[in-house]
C-alpha positions as CSV (number, residue, x, y, z in Angstrom):
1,X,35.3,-16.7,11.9
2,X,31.5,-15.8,11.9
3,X,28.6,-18.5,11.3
4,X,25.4,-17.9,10.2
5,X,22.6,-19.7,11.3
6,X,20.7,-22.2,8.8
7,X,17.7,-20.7,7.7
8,X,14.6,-21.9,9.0
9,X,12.9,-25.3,7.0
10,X,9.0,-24.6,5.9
11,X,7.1,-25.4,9.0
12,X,8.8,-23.5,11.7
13,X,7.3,-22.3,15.1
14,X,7.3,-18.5,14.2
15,X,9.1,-16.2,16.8
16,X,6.9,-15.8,20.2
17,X,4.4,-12.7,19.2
18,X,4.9,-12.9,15.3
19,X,1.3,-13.6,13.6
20,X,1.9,-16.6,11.2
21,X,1.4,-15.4,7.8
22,X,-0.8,-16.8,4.9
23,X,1.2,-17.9,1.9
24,X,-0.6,-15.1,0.0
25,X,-2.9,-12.0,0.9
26,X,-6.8,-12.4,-0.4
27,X,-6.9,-11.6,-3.7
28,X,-11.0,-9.8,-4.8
29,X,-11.7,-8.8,-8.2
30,X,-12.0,-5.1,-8.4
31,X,-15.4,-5.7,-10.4
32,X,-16.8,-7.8,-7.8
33,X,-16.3,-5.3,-5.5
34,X,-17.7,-2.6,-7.2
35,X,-20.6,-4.7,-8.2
36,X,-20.0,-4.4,-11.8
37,X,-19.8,-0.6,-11.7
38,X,-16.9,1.5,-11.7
39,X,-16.7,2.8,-8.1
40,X,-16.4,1.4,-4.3
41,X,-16.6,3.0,-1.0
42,X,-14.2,0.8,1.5
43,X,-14.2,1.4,5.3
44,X,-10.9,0.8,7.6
45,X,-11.5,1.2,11.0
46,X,-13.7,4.6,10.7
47,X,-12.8,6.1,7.7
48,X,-14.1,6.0,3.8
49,X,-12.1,5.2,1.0
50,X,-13.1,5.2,-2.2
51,X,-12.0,3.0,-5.1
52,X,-12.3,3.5,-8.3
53,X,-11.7,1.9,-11.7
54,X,-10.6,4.5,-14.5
55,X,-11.4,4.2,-18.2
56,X,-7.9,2.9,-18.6
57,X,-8.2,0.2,-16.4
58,X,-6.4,1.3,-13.4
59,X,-7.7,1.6,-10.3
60,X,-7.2,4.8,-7.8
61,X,-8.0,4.3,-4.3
62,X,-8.9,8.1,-2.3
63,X,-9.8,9.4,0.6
């Protein structure tokens, strides 16, 4: 017969190495970012991305 462990109560040490996670990501408004226009230009590490908000509302994030 196989048990399974309890699992863990809110407020348990994380595993040795894990980084403890926020209860949500960041949330930013797509207009902030783009200053009230329709278009961004976001850097990760050393490349450009470029985000833009469409007429429909969507947004499409490029290269």
């Amino acid at each position: 017969m196989q048990h399974d462990s309890p699992p863990p109560h809110p407020g348990a040490a994380e595993p040795a190495g894990a980084a403890p996670q926020p209860a949500e990501p960041p949330r930013h408004d797509a207009h902030a970012l783009t200053a009230g226009g329709r278009q961004a230009n976001i850097v990760l590490d050393d490349r450009v991305y470029s985000l833009r908000i469409t007429r429909a509302g969507k947004l499409i994030l490029t290269k």
